[in-house]
VEXVO-584794 format. One line per field, with one value per residue (C-alpha): residue number from 1; x negated, y, z; residue in one letter. Coordinates in steps of 0.25 Angstrom, whole numbers, plus 5000, padded with zeros to 4 digits. Last residue first. Layout:
REM VEXVO-584794
num <- c(NUM, ...)
east <- c(X, ...)
north <- c(Y, ...)
up <- c(Z, ...)
residuo <- c(a, ...)
//
This chain:
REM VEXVO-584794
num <- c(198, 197, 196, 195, 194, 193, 192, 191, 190, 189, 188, 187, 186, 185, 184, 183, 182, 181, 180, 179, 178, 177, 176, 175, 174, 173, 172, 171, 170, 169, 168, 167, 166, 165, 164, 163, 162, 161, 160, 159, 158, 157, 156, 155, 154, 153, 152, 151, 150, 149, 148, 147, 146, 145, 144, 143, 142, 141, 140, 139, 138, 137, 136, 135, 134, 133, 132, 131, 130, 129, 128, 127, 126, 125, 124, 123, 122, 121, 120, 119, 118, 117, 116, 115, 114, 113, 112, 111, 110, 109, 108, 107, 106, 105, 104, 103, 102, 101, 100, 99, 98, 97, 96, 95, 94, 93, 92, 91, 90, 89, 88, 87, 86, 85, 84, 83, 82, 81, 80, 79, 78, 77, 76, 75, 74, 73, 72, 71, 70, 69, 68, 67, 66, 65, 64, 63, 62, 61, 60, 59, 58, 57, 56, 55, 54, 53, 52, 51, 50, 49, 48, 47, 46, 45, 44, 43, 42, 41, 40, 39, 38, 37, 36, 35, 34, 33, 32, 31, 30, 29, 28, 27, 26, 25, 24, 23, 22, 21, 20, 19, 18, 17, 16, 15, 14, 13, 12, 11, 10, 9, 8, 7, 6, 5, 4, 3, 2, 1)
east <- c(5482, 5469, 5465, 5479, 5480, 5467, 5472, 5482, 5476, 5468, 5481, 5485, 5475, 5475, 5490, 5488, 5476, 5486, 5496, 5489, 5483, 5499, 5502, 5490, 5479, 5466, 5458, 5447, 5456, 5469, 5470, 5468, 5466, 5457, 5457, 5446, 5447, 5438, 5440, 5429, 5419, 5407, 5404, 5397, 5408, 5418, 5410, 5405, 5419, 5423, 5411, 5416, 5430, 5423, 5422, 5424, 5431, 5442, 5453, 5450, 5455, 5449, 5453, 5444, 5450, 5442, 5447, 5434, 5419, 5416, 5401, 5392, 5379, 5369, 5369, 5383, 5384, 5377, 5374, 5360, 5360, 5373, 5364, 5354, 5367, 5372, 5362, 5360, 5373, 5384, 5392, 5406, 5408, 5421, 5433, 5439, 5442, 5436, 5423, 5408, 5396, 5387, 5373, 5367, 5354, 5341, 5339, 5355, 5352, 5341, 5350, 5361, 5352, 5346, 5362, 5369, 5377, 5368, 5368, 5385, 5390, 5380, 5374, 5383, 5393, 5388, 5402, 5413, 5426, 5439, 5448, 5442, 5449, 5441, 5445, 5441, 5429, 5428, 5416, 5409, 5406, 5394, 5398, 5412, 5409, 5399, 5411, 5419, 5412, 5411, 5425, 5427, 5418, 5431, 5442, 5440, 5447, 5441, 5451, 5446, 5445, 5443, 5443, 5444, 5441, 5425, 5420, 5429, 5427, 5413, 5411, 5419, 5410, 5398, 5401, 5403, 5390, 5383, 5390, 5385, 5389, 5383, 5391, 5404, 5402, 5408, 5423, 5432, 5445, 5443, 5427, 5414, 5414, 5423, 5437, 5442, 5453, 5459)
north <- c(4543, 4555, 4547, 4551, 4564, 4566, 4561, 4568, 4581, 4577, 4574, 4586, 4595, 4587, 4590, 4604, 4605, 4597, 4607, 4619, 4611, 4608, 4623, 4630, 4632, 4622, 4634, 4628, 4623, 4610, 4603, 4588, 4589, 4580, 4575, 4569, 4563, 4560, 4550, 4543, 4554, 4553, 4567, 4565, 4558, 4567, 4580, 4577, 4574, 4586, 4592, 4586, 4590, 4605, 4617, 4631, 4624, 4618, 4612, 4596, 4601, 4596, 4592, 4585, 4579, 4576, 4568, 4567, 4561, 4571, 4567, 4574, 4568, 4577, 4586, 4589, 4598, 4608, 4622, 4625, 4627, 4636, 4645, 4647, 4649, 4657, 4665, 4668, 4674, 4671, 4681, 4677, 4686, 4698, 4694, 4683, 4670, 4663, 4667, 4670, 4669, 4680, 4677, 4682, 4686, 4686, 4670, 4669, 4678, 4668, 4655, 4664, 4664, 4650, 4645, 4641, 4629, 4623, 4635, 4637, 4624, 4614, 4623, 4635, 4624, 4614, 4611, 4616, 4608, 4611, 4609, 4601, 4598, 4593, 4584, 4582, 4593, 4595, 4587, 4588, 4603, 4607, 4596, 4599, 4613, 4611, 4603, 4613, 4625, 4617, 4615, 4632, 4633, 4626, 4624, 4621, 4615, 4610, 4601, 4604, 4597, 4605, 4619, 4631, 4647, 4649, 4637, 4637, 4651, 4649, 4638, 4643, 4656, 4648, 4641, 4652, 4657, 4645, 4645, 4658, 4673, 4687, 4689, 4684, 4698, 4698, 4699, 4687, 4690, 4682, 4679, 4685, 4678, 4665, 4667, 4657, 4648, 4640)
up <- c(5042, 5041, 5027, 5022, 5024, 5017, 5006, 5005, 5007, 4995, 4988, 4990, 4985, 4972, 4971, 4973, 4961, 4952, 4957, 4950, 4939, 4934, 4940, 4929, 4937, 4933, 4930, 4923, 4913, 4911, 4900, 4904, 4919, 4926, 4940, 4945, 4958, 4970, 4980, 4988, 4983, 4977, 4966, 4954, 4946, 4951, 4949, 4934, 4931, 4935, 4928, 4915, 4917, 4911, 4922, 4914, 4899, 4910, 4899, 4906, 4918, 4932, 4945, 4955, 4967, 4978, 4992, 5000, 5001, 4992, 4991, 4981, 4977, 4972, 4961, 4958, 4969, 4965, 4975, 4974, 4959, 4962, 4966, 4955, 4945, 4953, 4956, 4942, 4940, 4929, 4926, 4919, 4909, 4909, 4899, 4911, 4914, 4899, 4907, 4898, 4904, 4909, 4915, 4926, 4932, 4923, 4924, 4920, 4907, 4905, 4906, 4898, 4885, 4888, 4888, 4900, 4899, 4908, 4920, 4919, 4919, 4927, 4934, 4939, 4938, 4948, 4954, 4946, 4950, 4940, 4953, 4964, 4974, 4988, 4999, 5014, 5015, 5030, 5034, 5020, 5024, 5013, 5003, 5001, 5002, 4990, 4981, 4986, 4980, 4967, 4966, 4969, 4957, 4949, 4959, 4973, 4983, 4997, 5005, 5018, 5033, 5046, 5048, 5040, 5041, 5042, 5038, 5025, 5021, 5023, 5015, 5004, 5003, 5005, 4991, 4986, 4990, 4985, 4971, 4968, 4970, 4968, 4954, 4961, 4969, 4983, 4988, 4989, 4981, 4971, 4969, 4973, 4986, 4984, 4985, 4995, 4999, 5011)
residuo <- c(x, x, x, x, x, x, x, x, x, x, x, x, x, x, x, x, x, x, x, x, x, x, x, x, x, x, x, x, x, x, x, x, x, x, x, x, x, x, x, x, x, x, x, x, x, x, x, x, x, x, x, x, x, x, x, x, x, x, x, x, x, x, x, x, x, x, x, x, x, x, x, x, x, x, x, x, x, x, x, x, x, x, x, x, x, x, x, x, x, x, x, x, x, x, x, x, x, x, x, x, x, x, x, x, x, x, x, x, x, x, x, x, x, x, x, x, x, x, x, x, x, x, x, x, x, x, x, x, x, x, x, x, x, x, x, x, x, x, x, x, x, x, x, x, x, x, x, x, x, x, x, x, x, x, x, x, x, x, x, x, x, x, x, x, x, x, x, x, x, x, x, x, x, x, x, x, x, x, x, x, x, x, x, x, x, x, x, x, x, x, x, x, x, x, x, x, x, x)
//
């Protein structure tokens, strides 16, 4: 199963009237509403965020997670510290506009969002993935840097939780190399869920 979060793809909704906790919704309510029974949750970038909170709001039925490029805590630990005192108080009045390297047009960075996802960090308190992860990263990514994925393994308890890194690779971890890597890991989740259920 996959989604488009409201506000993006082919979802409708504003991005602009988004945050973190409504995505997360999103997710959760696709999931409640149209699976069953145990899930491998993959998520690349904000979507590795997304199901790090899943992963915590139905521990039940998470067996494994794939992160690729994880974000968790961006809004604060990216976006509001890097923010300068000029782009602080533009955020105060509403929005603030950032640069993309995906597009001529600013990313606009809301106010909410950054209120929001306050309520939303997972790297604050313990986080247990009692599960198969697999954490993959490129060393190229400029938008999430290794650092927070090595931030999220050594935060996170786990009985098996691997960091793969990626020398190279960028933020969109989609050339076929990255492509199957992201397979592989899949699989050997499955795997190893298989092989507990012998």
């Amino acid at each position: 199963m996959r989604l488009d979060y409201s506000g993006h793809g082919a979802s409708g909704g504003a991005f602009l009237d988004g945050a973190i906790g409504d995505w997360f919704e999103d997710a959760l309510a696709v999931i409640t509403g149209v699976t069953k029974g145990p899930l491998i949750l993959v998520g690349s970038s904000m979507g590795g965020w997304i199901a790090l909170l899943l992963a915590k709001a139905i521990p039940a039925r998470i067996v494994g997670l794939v992160g690729i490029a994880a974000a968790p805590d961006f809004t604060e630990d990216s976006m509001w510290a890097s923010f300068t005192p000029v782009q602080r108080a533009a955020l105060a009045a509403g929005q603030v506009e950032l640069p993309s390297d995906y597009s001529d047009a600013p990313y606009i960075i809301t106010r909410r969002l950054i209120e929001e996802g306050r309520n939303r960090l997972v790297l604050r308190a313990p986080l247990d993935l009692p599960f198969p992860v697999r954490l993959l990263q490129g060393t190229a990514d400029t938008d999430v840097p290794p650092a927070v994925a090595l931030r999220l393994l050594e935060h996170a308890s786990g009985p098996d939780i691997r960091l793969a890194l990626v020398k190279g690779a960028d933020h969109r971890f989609s050339t076929p190399a990255c492509l199957a890597m992201i397979t592989t890991s899949v699989s050997e989740v499955l795997e190893v869920n298989h092989a507990q259920l012998r």
